[in-house]
DSSP file (Angstrom, degrees, kcal/mol; ACC not computed):
  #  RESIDUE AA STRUCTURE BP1 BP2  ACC     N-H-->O    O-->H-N    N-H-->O    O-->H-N    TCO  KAPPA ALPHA  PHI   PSI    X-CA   Y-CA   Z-CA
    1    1 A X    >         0   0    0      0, 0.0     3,-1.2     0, 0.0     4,-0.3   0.000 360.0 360.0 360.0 -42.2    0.0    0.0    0.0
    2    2 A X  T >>  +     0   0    0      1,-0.2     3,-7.1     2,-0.2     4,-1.2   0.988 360.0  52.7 -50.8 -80.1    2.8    2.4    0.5
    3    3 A X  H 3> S+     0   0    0      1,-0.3     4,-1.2     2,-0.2    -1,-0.2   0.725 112.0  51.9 -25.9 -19.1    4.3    2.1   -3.2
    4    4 A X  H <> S+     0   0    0     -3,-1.2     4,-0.7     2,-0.2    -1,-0.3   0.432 108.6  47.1-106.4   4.5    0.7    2.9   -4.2
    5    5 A X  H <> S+     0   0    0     -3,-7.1     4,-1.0    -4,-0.3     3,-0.3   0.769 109.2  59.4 -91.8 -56.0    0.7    5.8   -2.0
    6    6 A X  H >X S+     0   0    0     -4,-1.2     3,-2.6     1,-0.2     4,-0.9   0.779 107.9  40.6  -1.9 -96.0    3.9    6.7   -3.4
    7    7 A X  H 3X S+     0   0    0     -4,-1.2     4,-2.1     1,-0.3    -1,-0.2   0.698 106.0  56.0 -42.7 -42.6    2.8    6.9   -6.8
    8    8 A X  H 3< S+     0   0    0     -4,-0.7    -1,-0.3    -3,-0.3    -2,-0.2   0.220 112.8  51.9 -98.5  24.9   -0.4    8.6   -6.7
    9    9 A X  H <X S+     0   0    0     -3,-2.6     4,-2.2    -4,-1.0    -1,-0.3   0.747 104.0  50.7 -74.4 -48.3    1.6   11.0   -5.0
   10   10 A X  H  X S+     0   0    0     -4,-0.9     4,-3.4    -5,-0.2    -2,-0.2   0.804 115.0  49.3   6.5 -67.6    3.8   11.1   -7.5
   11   11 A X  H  X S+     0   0    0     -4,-2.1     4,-1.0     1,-0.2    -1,-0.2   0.719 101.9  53.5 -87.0  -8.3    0.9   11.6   -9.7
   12   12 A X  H >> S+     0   0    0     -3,-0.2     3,-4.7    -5,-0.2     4,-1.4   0.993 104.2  57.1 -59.3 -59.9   -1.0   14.2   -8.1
   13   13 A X  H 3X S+     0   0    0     -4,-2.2     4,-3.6     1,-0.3     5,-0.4   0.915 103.1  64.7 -63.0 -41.8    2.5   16.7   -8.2
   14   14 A X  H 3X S+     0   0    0     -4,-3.4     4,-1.8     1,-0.3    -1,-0.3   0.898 112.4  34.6 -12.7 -53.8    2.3   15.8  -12.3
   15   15 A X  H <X S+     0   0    0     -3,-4.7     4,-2.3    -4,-1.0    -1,-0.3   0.828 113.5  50.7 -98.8 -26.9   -0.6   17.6  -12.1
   16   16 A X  H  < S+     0   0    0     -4,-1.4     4,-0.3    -3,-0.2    -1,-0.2   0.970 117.4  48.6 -64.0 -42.3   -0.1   20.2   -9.6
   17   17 A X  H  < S+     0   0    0     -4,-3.6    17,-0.3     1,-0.2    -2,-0.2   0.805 119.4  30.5 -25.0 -56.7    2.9   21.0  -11.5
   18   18 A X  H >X S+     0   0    0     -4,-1.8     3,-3.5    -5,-0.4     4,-1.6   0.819  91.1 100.4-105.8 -47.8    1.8   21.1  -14.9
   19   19 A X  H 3X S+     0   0    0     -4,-2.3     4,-0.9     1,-0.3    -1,-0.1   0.451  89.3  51.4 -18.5 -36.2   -2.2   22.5  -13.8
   20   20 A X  H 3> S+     0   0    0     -2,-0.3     4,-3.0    -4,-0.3    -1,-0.3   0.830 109.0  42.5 -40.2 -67.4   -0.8   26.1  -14.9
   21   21 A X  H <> S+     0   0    0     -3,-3.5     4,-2.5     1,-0.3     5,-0.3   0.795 112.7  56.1 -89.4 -22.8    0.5   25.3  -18.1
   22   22 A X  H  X S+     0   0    0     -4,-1.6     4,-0.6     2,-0.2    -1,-0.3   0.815 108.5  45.0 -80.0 -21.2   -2.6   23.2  -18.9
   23   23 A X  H  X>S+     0   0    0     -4,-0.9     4,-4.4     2,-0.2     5,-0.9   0.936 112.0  54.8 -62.4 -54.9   -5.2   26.1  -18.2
   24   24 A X  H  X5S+     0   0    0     -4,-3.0     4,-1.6     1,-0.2    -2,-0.2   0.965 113.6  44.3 -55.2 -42.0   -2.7   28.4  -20.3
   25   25 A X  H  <5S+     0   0    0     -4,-2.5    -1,-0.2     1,-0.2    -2,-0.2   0.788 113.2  48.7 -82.9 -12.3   -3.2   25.7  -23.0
   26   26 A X  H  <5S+     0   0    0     -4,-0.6    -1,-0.2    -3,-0.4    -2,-0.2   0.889 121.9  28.9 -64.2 -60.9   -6.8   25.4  -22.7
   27   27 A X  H  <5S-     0   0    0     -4,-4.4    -2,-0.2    -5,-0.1    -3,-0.1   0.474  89.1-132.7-112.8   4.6   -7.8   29.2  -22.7
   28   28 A X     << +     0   0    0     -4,-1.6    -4,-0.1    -5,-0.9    -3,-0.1   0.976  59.6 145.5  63.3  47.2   -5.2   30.3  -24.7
   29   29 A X        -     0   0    0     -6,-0.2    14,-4.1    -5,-0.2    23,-0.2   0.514  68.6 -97.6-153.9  31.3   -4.9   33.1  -21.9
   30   30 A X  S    S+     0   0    0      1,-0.4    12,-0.3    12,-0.2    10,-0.1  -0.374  72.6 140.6 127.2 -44.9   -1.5   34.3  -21.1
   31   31 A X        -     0   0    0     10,-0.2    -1,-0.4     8,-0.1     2,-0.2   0.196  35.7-159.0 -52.9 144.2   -1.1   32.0  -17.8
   32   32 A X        -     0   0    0      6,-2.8     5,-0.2     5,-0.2    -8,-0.1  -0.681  25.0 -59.7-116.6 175.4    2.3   30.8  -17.6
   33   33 A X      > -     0   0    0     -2,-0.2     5,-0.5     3,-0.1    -1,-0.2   0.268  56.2-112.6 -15.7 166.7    4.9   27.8  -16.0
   34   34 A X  T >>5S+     0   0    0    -17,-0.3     3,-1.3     3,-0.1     4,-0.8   0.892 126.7  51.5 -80.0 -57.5    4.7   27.9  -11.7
   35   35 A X  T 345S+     0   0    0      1,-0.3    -1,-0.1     2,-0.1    -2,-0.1   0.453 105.6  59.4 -64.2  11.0    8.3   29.1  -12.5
   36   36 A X  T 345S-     0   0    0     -4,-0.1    -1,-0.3     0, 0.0    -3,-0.1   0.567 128.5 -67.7-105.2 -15.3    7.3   31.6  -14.9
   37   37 A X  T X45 -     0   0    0     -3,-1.3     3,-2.7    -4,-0.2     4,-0.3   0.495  50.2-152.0 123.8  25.0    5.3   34.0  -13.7
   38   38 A X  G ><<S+     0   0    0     -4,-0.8    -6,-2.8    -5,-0.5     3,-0.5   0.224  87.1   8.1  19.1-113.4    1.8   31.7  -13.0
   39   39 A X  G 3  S+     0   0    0      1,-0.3     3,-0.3    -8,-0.2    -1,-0.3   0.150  98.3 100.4 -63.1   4.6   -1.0   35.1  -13.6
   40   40 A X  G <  S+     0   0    0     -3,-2.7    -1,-0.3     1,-0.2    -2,-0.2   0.717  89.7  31.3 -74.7 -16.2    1.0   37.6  -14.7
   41   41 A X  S <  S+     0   0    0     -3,-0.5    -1,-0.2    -4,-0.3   -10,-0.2   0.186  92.7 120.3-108.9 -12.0    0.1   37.2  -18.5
   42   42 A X    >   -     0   0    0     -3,-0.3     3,-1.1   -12,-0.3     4,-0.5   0.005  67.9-131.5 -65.9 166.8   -3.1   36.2  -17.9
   43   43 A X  T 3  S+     0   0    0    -14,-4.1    -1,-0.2     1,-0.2   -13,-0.1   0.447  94.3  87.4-109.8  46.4   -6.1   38.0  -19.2
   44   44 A X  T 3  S+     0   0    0      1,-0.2    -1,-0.2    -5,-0.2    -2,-0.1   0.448  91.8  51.5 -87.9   3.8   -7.9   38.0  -16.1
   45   45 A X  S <  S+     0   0    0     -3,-1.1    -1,-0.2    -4,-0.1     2,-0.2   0.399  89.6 102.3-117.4 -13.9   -5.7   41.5  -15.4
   46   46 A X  S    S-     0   0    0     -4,-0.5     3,-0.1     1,-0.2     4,-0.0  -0.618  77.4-134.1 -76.4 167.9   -6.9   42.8  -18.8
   47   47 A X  S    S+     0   0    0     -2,-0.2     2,-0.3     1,-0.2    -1,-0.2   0.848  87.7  47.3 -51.7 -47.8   -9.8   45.4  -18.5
   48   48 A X  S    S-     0   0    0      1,-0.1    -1,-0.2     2,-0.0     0, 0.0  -0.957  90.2-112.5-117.6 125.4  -12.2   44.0  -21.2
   49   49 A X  S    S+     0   0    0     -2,-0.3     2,-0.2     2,-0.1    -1,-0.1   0.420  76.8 120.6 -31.3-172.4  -13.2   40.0  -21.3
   50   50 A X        -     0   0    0     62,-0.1     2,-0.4    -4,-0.0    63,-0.1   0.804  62.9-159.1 -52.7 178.1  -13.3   37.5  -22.2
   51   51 A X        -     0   0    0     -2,-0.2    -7,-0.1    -7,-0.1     5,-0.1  -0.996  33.9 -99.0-147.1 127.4  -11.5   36.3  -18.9
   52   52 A X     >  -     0   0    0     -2,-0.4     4,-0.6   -23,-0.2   -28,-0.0  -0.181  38.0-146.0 -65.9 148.3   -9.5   33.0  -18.3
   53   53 A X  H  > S+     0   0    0      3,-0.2     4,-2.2     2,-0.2     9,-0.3   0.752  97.0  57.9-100.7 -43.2  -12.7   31.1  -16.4
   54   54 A X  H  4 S+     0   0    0      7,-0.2     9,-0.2     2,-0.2     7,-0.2   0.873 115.5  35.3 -65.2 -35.8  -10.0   29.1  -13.9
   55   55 A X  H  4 S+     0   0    0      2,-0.1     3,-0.5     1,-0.1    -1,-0.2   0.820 116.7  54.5 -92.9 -26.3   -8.5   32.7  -12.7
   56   56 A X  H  < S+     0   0    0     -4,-0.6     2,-1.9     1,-0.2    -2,-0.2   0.997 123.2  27.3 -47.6 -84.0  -11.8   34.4  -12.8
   57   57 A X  S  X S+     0   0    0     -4,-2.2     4,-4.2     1,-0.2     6,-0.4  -0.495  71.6 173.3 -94.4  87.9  -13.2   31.8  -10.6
   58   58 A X  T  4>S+     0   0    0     -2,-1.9     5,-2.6    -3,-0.5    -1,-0.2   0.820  85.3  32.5 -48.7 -47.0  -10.3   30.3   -8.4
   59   59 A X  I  4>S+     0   0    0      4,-0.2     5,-0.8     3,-0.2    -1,-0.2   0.822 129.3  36.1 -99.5 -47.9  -12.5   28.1   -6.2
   60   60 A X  I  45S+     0   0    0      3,-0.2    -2,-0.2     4,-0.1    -1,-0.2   0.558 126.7  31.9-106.0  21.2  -15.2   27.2   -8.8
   61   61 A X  I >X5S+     0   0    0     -4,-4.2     4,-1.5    -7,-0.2     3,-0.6   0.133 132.4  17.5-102.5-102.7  -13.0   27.0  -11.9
   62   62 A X  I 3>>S+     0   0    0      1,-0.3     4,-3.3    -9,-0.3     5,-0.8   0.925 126.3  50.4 -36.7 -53.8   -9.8   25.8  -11.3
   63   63 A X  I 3><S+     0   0    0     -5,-2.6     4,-1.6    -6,-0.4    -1,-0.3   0.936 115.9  52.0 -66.1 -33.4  -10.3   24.1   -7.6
   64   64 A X  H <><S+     0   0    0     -5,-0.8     4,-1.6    -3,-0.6     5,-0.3   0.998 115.6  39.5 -46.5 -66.9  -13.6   22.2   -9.6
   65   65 A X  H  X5S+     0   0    0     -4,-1.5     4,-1.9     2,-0.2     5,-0.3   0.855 119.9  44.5 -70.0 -46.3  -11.5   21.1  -12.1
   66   66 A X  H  X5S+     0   0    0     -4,-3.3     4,-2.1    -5,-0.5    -1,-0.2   0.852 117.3  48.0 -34.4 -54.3   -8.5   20.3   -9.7
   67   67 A X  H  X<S+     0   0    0     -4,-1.6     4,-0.9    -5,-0.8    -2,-0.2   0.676 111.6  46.3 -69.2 -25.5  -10.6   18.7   -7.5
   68   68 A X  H  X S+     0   0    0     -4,-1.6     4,-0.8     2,-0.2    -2,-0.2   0.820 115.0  44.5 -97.1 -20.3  -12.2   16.8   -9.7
   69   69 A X  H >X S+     0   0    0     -4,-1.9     4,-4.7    -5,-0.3     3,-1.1   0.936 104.6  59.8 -53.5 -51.5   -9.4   15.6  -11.4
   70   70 A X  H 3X S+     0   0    0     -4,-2.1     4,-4.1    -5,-0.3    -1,-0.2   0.955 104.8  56.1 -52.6 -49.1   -7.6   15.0   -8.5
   71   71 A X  H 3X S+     0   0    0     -4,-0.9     4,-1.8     1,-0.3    -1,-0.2   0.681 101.2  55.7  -8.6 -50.1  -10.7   12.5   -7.8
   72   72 A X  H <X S+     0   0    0     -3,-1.1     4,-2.4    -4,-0.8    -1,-0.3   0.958 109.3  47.7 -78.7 -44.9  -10.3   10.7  -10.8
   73   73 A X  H  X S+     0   0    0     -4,-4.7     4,-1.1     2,-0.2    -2,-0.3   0.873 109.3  48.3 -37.0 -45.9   -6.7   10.0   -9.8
   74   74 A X  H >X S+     0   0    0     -4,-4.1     3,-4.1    -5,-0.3     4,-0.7   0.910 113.4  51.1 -66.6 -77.8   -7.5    8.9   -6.4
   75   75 A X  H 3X S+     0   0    0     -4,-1.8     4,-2.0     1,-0.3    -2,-0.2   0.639 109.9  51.7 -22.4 -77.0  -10.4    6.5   -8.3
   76   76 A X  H 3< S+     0   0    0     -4,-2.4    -1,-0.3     1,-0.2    -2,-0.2   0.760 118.7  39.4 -26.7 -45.7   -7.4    5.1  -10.9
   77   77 A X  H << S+     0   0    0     -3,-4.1    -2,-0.2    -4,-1.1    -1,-0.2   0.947 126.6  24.1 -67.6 -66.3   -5.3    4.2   -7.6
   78   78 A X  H  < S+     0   0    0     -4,-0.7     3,-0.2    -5,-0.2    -3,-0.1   0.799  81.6 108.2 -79.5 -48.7   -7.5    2.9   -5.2
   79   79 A X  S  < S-     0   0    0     -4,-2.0     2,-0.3    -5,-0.1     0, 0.0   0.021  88.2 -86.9 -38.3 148.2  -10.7    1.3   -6.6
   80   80 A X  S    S+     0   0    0      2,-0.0     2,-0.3     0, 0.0    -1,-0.1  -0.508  77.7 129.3 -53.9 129.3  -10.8   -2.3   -6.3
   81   81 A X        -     0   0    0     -2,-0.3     0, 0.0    -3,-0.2     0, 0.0  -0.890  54.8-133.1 176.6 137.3   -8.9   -3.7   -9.8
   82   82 A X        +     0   0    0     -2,-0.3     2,-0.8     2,-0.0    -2,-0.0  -0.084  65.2 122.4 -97.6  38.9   -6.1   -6.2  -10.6
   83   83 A X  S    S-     0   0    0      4,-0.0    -2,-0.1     1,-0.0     2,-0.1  -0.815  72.9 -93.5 -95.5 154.7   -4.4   -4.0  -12.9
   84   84 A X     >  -     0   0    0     -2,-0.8     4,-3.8     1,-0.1     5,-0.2  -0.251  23.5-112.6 -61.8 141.7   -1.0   -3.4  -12.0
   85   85 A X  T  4 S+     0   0    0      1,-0.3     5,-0.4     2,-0.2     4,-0.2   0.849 119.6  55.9 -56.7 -43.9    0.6   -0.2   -9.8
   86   86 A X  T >> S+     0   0    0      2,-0.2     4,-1.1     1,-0.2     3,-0.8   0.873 109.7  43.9 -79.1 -33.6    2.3    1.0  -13.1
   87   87 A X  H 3> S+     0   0    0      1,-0.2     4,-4.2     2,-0.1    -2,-0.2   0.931 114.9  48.2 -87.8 -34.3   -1.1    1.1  -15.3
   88   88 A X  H 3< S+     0   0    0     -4,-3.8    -1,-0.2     1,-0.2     4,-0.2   0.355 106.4  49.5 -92.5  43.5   -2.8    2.6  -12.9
   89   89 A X  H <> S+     0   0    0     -3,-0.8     4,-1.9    -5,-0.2     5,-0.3   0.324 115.2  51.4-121.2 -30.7   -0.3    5.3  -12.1
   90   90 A X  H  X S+     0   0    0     -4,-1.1     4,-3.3    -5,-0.4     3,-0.3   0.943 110.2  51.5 -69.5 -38.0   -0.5    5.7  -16.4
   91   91 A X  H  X S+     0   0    0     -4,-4.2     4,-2.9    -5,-0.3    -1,-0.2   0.968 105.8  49.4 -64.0 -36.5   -4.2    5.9  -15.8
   92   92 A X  H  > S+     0   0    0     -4,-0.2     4,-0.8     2,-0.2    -1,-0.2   0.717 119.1  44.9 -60.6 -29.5   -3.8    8.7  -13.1
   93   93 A X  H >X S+     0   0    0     -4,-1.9     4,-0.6    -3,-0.3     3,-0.5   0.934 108.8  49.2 -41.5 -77.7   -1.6   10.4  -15.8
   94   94 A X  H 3X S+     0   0    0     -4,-3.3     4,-1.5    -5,-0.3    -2,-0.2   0.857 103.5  68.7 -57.9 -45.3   -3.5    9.9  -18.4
   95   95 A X  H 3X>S+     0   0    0     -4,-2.9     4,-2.6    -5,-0.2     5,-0.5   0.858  89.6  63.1   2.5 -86.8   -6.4   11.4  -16.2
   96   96 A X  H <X5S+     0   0    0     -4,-0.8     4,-2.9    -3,-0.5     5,-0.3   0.787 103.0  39.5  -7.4 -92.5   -5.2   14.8  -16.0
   97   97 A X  H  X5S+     0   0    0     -4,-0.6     4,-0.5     1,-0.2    -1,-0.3   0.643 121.9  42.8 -60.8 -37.1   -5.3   16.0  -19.2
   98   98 A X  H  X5S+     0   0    0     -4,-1.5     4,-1.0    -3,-0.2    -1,-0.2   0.951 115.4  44.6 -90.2 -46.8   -8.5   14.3  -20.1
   99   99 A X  H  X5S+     0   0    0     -4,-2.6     4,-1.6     2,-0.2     3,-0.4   0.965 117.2  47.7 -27.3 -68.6  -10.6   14.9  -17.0
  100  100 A X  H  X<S+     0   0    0     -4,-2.9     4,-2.1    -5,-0.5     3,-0.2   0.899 108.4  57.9 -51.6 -31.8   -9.4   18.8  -16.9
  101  101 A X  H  X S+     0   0    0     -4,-0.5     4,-1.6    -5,-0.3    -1,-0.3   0.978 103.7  49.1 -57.7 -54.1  -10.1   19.0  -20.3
  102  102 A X  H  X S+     0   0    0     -4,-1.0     4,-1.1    -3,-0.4    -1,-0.2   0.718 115.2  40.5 -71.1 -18.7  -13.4   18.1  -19.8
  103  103 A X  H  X S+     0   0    0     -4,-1.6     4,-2.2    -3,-0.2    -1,-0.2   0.714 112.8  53.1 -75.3 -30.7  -14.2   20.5  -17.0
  104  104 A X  H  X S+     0   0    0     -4,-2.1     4,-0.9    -5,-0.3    -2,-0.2   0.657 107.7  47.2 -91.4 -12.3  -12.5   23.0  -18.2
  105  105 A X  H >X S+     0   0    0     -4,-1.6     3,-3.8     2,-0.2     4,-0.7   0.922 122.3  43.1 -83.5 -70.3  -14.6   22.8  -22.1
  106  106 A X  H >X S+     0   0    0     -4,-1.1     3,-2.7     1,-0.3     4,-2.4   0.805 113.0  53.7 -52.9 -57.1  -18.1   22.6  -19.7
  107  107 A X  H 3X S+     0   0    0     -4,-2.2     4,-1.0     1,-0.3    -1,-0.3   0.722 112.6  41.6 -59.5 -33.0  -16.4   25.4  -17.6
  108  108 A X  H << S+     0   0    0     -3,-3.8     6,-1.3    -4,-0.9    -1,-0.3   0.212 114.6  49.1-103.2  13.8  -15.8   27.8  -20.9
  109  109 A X  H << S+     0   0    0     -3,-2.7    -2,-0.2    -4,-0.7    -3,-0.1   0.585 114.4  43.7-110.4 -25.1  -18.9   27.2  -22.3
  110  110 A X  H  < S+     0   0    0     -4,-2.4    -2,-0.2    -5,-0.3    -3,-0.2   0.915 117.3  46.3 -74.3 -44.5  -20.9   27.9  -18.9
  111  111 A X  S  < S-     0   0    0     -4,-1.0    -1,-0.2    -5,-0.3    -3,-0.1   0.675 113.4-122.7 -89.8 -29.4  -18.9   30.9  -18.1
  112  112 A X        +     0   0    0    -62,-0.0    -3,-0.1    -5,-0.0    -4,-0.1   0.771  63.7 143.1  84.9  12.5  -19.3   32.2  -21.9
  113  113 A X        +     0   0    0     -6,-0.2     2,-0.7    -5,-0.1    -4,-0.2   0.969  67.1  50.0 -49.5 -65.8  -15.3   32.3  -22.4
  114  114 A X              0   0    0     -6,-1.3    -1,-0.1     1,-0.2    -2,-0.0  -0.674 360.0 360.0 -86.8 120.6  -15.8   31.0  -26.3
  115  115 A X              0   0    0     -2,-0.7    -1,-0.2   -65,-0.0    -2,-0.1   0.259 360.0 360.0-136.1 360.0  -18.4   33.2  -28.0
């Protein structure tokens, strides 16, 4: 059980890491690397919208979509399954990007980001 805590630690920091650079490649909307300047480019600091939907709404953009992600991760790790600690640490991976994606399209279409 440790080696599988391990990992899906492992696979969470993936995603805290990278969470940044995957909004900026979502909404196309300035945000940069954690080491890069995170919001400073973003265009939640311009005057006139649209406005990145994750910076707009920190707790019900990004932290839904974080949260929910993270969720799917835990689920890859933990449910009951005999697949092996190395596929489901690729599923927790693979996760990310495809969960957040999907919160984040529902999240710019509610929010009225793409018009």
């Amino acid at each position: 059980m440790t080696r599988m805590r391990w990992a899906f630690g492992i696979a969470v920091l993936v995603m805290a890491v990278f969470f940044v650079d995957f909004c900026a490649l979502v909404f196309k909307c300035g945000c940069r690397s954690l080491w890069n300047g995170i919001s400073t480019y973003c265009n939640i600091h311009a005057a006139i919208g649209p406005h990145c939907p994750w910076c707009e709404h920190p707790l019900a953009g990004g932290g839904v979509a974080f949260g929910v992600t993270l969720l799917a991760q835990w689920a890859a790790f933990f449910l009951p399954t005999n697949v092996s600690l190395g596929k489901r640490w690729l599923l927790a991976v693979i996760a990310f990007p495809l969960v957040a994606a999907i919160v984040a399209l529902a999240q710019g279409l509610f929010w009225g980001y793409w018009r």
